[in-house]
C-alpha positions as CSV (number, residue, x, y, z in Angstrom):
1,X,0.0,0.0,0.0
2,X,3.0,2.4,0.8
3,X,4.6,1.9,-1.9
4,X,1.1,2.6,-4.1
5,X,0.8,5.7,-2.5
6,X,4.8,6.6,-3.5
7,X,3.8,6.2,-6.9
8,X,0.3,8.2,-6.3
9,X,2.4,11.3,-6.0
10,X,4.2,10.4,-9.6
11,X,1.8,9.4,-11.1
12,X,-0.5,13.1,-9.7
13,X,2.3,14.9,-11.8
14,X,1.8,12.7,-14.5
15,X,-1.8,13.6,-14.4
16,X,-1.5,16.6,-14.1
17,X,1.2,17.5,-16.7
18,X,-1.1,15.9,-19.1
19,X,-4.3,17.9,-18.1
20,X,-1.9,21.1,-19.0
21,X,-0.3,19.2,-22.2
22,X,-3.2,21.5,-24.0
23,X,-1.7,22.1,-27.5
24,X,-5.1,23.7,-28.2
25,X,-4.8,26.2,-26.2
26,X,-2.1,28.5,-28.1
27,X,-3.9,28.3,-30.8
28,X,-7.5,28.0,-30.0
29,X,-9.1,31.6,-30.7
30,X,-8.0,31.1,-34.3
31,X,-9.1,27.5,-34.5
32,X,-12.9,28.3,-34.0
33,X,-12.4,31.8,-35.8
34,X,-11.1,29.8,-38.6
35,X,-14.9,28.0,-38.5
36,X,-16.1,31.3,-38.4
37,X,-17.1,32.0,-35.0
38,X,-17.0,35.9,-33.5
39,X,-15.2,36.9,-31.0
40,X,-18.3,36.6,-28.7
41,X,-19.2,33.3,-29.9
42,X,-15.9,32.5,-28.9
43,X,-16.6,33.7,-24.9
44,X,-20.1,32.4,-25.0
45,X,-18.8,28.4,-25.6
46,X,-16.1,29.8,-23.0
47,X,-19.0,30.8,-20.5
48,X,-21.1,27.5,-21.5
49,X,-17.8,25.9,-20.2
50,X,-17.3,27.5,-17.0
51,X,-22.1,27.0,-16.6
52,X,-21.2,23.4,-16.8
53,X,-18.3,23.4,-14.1
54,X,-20.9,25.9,-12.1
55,X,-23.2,22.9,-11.8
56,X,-20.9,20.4,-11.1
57,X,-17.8,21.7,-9.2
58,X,-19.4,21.4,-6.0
59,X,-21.7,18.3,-6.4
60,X,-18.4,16.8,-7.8
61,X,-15.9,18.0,-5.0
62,X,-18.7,16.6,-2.9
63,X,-18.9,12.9,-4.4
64,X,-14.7,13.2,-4.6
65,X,-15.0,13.5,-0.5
66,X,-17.9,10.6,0.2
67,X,-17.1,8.8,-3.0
68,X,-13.4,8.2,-3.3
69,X,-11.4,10.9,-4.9
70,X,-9.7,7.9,-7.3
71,X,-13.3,7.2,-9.2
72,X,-14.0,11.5,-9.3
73,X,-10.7,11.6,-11.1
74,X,-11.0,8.5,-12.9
75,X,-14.6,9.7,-14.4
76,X,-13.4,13.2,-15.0
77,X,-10.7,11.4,-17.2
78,X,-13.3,9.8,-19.0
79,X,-14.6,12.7,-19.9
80,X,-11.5,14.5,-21.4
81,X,-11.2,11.5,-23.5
82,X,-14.5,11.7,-24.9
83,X,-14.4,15.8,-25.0
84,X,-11.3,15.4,-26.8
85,X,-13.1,13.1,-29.6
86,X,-15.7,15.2,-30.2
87,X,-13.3,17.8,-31.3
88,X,-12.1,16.0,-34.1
89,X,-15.7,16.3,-35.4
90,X,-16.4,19.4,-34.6
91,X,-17.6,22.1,-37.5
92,X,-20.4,24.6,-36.4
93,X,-20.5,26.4,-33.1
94,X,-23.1,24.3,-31.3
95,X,-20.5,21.0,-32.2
96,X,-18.2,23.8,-30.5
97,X,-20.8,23.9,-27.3
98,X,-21.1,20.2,-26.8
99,X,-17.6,19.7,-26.4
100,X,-17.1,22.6,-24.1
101,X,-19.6,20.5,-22.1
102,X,-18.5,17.7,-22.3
103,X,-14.8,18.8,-21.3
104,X,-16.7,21.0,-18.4
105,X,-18.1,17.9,-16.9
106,X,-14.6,16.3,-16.9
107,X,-12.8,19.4,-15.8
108,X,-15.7,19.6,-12.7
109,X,-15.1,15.7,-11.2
110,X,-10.7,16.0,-11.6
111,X,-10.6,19.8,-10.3
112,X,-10.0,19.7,-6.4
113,X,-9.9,16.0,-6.5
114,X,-6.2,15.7,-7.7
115,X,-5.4,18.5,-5.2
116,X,-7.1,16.6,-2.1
117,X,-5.4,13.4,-3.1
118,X,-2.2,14.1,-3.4
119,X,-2.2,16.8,-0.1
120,X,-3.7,13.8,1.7
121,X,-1.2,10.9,0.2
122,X,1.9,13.6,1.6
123,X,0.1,13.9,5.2
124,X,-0.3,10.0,5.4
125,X,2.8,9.6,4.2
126,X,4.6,11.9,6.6
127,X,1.8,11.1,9.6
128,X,3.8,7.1,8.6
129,X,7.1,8.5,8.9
130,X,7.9,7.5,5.3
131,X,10.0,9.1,2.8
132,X,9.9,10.1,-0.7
133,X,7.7,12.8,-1.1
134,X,8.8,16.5,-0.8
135,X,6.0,17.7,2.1
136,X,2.3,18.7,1.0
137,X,2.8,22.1,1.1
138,X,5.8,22.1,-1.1
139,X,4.2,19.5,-3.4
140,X,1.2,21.2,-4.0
141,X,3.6,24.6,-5.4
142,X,5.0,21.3,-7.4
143,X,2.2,20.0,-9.0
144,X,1.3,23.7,-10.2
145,X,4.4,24.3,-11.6
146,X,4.7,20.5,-13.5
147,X,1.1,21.9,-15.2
148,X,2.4,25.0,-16.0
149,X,5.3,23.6,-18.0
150,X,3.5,21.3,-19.6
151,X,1.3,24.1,-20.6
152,X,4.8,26.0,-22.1
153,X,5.9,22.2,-24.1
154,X,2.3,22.1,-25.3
155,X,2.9,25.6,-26.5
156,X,6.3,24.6,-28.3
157,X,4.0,21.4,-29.9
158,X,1.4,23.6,-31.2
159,X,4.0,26.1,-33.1
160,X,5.2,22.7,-34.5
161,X,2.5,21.6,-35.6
162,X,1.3,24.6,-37.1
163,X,4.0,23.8,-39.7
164,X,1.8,21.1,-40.7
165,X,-2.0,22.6,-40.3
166,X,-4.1,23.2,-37.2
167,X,-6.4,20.3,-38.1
168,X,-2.5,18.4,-36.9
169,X,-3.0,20.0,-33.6
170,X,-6.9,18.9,-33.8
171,X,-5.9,15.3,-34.2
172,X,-2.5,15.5,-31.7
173,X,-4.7,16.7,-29.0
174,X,-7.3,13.9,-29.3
175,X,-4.2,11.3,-28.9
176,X,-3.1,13.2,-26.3
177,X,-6.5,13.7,-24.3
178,X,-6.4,9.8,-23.7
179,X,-3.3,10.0,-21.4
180,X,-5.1,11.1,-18.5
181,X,-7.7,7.7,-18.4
182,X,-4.9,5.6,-18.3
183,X,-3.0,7.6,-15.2
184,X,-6.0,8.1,-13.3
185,X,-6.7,3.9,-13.5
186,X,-2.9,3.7,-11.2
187,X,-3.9,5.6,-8.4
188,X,-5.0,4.3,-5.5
189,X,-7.0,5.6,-2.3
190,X,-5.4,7.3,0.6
191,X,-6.8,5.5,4.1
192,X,-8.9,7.7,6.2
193,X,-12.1,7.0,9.0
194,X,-14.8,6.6,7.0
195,X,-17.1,9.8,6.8
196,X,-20.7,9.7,8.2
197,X,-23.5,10.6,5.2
198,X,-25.4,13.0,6.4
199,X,-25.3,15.5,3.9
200,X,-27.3,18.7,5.9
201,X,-24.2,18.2,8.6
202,X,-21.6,17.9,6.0
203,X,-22.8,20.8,4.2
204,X,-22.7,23.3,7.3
205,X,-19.9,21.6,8.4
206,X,-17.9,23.4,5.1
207,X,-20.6,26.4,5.5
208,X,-19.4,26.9,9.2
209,X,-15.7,26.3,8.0
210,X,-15.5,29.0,5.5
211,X,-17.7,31.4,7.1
212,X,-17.2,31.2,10.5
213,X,-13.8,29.5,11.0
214,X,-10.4,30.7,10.2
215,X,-11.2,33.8,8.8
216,X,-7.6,33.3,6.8
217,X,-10.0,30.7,5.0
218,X,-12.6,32.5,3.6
219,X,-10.3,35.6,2.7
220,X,-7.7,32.9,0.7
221,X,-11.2,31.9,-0.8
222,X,-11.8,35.3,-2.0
223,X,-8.0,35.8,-3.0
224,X,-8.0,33.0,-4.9
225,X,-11.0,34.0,-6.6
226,X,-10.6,37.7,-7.8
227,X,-7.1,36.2,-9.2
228,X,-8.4,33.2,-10.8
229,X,-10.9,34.8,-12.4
230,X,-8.4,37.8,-14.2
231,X,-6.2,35.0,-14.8
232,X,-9.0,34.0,-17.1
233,X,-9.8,37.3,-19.2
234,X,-6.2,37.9,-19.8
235,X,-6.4,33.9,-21.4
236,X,-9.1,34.7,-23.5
237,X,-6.8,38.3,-24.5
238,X,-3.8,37.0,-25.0
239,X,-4.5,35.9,-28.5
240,X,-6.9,38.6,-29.7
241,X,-3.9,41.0,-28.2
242,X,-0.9,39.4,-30.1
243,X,-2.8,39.2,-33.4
244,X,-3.4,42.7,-32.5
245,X,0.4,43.7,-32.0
246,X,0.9,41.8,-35.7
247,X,2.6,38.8,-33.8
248,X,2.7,36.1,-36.6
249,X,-0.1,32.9,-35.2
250,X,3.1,30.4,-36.0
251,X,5.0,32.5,-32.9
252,X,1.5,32.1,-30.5
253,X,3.2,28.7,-29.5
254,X,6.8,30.3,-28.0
255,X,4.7,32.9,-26.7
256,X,2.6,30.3,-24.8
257,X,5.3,28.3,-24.0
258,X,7.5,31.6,-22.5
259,X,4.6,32.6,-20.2
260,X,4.0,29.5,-18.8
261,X,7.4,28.6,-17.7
262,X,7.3,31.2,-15.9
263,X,4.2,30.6,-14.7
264,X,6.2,27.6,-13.6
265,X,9.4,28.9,-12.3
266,X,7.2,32.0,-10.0
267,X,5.5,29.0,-8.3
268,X,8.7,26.8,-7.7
269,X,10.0,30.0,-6.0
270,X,6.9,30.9,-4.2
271,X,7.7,30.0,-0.8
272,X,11.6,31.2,-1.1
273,X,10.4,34.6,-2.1
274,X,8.2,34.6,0.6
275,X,10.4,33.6,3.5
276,X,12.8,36.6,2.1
277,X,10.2,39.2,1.5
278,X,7.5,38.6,4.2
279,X,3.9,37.5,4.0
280,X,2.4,41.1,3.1
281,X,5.6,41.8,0.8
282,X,5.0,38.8,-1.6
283,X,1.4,39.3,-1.7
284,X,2.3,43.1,-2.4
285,X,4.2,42.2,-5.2
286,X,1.1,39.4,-6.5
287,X,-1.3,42.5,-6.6
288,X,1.2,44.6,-7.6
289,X,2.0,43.0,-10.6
290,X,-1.2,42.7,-12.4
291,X,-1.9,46.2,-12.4
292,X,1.9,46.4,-14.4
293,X,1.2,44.0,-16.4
294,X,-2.6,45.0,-18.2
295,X,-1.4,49.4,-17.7
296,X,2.1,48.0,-20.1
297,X,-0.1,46.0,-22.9
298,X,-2.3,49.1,-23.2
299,X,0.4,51.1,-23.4
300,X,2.7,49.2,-25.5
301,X,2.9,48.9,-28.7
302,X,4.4,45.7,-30.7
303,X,6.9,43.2,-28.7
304,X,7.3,45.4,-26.1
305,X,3.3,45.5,-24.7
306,X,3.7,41.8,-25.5
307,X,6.1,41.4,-22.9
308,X,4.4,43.2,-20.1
309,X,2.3,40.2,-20.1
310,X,4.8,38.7,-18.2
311,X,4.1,40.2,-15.4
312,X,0.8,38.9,-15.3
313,X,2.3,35.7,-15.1
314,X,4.7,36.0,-12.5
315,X,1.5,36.9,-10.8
316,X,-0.7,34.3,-11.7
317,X,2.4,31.9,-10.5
318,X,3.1,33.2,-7.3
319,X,-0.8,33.7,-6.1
320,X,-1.7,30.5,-7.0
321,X,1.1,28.7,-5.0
322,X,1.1,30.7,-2.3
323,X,-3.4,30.8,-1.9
324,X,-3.5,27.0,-2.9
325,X,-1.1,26.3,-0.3
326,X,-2.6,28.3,2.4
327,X,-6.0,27.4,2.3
328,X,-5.5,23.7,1.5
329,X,-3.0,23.5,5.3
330,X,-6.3,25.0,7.2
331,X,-9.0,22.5,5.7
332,X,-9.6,19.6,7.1
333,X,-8.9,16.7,5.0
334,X,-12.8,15.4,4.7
335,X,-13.4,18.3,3.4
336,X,-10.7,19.7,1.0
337,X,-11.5,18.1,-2.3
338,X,-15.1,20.2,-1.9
339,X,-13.3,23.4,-0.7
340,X,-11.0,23.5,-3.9
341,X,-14.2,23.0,-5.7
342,X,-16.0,25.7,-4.0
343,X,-13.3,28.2,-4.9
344,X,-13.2,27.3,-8.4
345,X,-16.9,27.7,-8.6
346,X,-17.1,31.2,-7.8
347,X,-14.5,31.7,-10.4
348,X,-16.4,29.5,-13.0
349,X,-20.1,31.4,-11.8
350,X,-18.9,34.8,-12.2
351,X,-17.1,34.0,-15.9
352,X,-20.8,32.9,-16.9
353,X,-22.3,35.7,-16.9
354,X,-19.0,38.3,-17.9
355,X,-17.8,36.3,-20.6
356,X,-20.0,36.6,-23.4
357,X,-19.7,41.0,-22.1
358,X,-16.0,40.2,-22.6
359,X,-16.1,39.0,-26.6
360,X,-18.4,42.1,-27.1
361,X,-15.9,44.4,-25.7
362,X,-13.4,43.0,-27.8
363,X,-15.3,43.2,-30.9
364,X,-16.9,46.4,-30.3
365,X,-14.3,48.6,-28.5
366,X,-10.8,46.3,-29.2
367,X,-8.3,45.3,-27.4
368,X,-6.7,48.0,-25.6
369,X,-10.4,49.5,-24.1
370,X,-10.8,46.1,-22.8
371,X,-7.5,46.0,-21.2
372,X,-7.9,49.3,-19.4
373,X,-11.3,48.0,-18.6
374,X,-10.2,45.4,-16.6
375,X,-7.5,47.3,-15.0
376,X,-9.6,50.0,-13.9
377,X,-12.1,46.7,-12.4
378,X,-9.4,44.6,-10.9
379,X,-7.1,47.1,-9.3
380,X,-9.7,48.0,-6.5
381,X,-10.9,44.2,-6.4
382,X,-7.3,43.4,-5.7
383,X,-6.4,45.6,-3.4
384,X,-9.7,45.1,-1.3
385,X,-9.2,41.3,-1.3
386,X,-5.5,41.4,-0.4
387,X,-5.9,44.0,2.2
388,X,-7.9,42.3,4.7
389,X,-6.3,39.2,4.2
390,X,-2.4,40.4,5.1
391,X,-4.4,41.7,8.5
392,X,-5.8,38.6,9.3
393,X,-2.5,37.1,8.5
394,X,-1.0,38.8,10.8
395,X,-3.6,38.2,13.8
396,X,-3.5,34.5,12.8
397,X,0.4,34.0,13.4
398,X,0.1,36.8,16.3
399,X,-2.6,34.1,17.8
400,X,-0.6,31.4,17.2
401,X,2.7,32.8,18.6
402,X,2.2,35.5,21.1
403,X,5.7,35.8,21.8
404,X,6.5,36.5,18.2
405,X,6.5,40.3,16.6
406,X,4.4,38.6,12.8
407,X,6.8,39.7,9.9
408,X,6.1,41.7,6.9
């Protein structure tokens, strides 16, 4: 069994590099343009997506909890596989709106699950005095930095490919969507007492956790949140913006690739940046960023506003290891897969109704309205999420030490 759960924690990376290994992505605002979608039809399969997580996140963090978070993950995989098919056929923009469904439903069941079962399979592991792992806080800022280079290879694949033809990025992502089933059939459960159903007590259980526990909790939640969901919009500009800048589509794949390593290299680093800045400087310098990042690629013109997005990156690497981290170390393990999903929800909920708003400002005031849009939006959101939360920090460890002056 030990030795199963060693391998778990490979075999999570695995998973999750190949949940990243999107060659799609780059490349995917001109894929359905090419089949003559708008802009907003682009956002409004996007927002069909993140409706179908909506509905599921929750019930599916749920089942991961009382079910087994192997079979959540093993059924989200599934899914890809079959989402992944569907794209090879796909033509028209409703073909377009069943496969963001279908993907949605898989995307709901694996989201917090793998998360849950590889914080648990470290905190067994460690609770057994076994070795081999690296600690669950440090492998969670792992496993996020594994996706987000596999999200930069997957950008290098796709400029490859393009050589070819996109419908060669099509067909290479359908092969590659099957990689997930087969990873997901290896791992194995993590012991734990077995949970009581009774659903009304469960449910204000997490209710009571997030709004009336550690209030660190619910402020990571909302952290988390406001971040994910920028992370998001500037996803769906990227490519609009470089084909705005005259960036050539065969270079959208280095691009890609570039802002995800360092995606992956800001989370690797997370936890030594913050040790040498403080709590409240790190999470200065995450809020800090954003607001760099969308003022320079409205300002900038050519290559130069294309690099200002990496500050958004750096960003987007840093919050998500550091929030991840820090809510997942105060949630009880019954409860974490369904926590994680919660937090992704209000991300998904939010993008359903935005968007399709989104697309139309894209098409009907461009690109560098929309960016100063969303920095005029995001820099209060930021600064009112982050604020609170470096105070509560602060009492937290000032609780929890009282001999010790917090730092930052």
């Amino acid at each position: 069994m030990k030795r199963s759960l060693h391998n778990n924690i490979r075999n999570i990376y695995l998973l999750g590099f190949f949940n990243s290994f999107m060659v799609i992505n780059p490349v995917i605002v001109p894929l359905l343009q090419g089949h003559d979608l708008s802009m907003n039809q682009v956002l409004q399969t996007q927002a069909l997506f993140a409706l179908t997580i909506a509905l599921f996140e929750v019930p599916s963090g749920y089942i991961a909890d009382m079910w087994g978070r192997r079979r959540a993950i093993v059924l989200g995989a599934v899914f890809f596989a079959i989402g992944f098919l569907c794209l090879l056929r796909a033509d028209s923009f409703v073909d377009f709106l069943i496969f963001e469904v279908v993907l949605g439903l898989g995307f709901s069941l694996v989201s917090g699950a793998d998360l849950a079962l590889l914080y648990d399979t470290e905190v067994y592991l460690h609770e057994q005095g076994e070795k081999g792992g690296v600690g669950a806080s440090k492998s969670l800022s792992r496993l996020i930095s594994i996706e987000a280079a596999a999200s930069g290879i997957a950008g290098i694949s796709a400029s490859i490919l393009l050589l070819w033809s996109l419908d060669a990025v099509v067909i290479a992502q359908a092969i590659i969507g099957l990689m997930p089933l087969l990873l997901a059939l290896t791992l194995v459960e993590v012991p734990k007492p077995v949970i009581e159903v009774n659903h009304r007590g469960n449910a204000k259980s997490i209710l009571g956790l997030l709004l009336f526990g550690k209030p660190v909790v619910l402020w990571t939640a909302f952290a988390i949140a406001a971040f994910g969901l920028l992370a998001v919009y500037v996803f769906w500009i990227y490519q609009k913006y470089w084909e705005f800048q005259g960036v050539p589509i065969e270079w959208n794949g280095y691009i890609w690739a570039a802002f995800a390593l360092t995606v992956s290299l800001s989370a690797n680093f997370a936890s030594a940046l913050e040790r040498r800045l403080g709590t409240a400087g790190v999470l200065c310098l995450v809020g800090g960023l954003p607001v760099l990042g969308l003022l320079g690629m409205a300002l900038g013109s050519g290559w130069i506003g294309v690099m200002f997005g990496f500050a958004l990156q750096i960003s987007r690497g840093l919050s998500m290891s550091l929030f991840y981290e820090a809510l997942n170390r105060r949630v009880p393990g019954n409860y974490r897969a369904t926590v994680n999903s919660l937090v992704s929800l209000a991300v998904r909920a939010i993008f359903i109704g935005t968007g399709p708003l989104l697309g139309y400002a894209l098409d009907s005031f461009g690109v560098t309205s929309t960016l100063l849009i969303l920095l005029a939006v995001f820099t209060p959101i930021m600064a009112v999420v982050l604020i609170p939360l470096i105070a509560r920090i602060r009492r937290e460890v000032a609780s929890d030490n009282p001999q010790v002056v917090p730092a930052g």
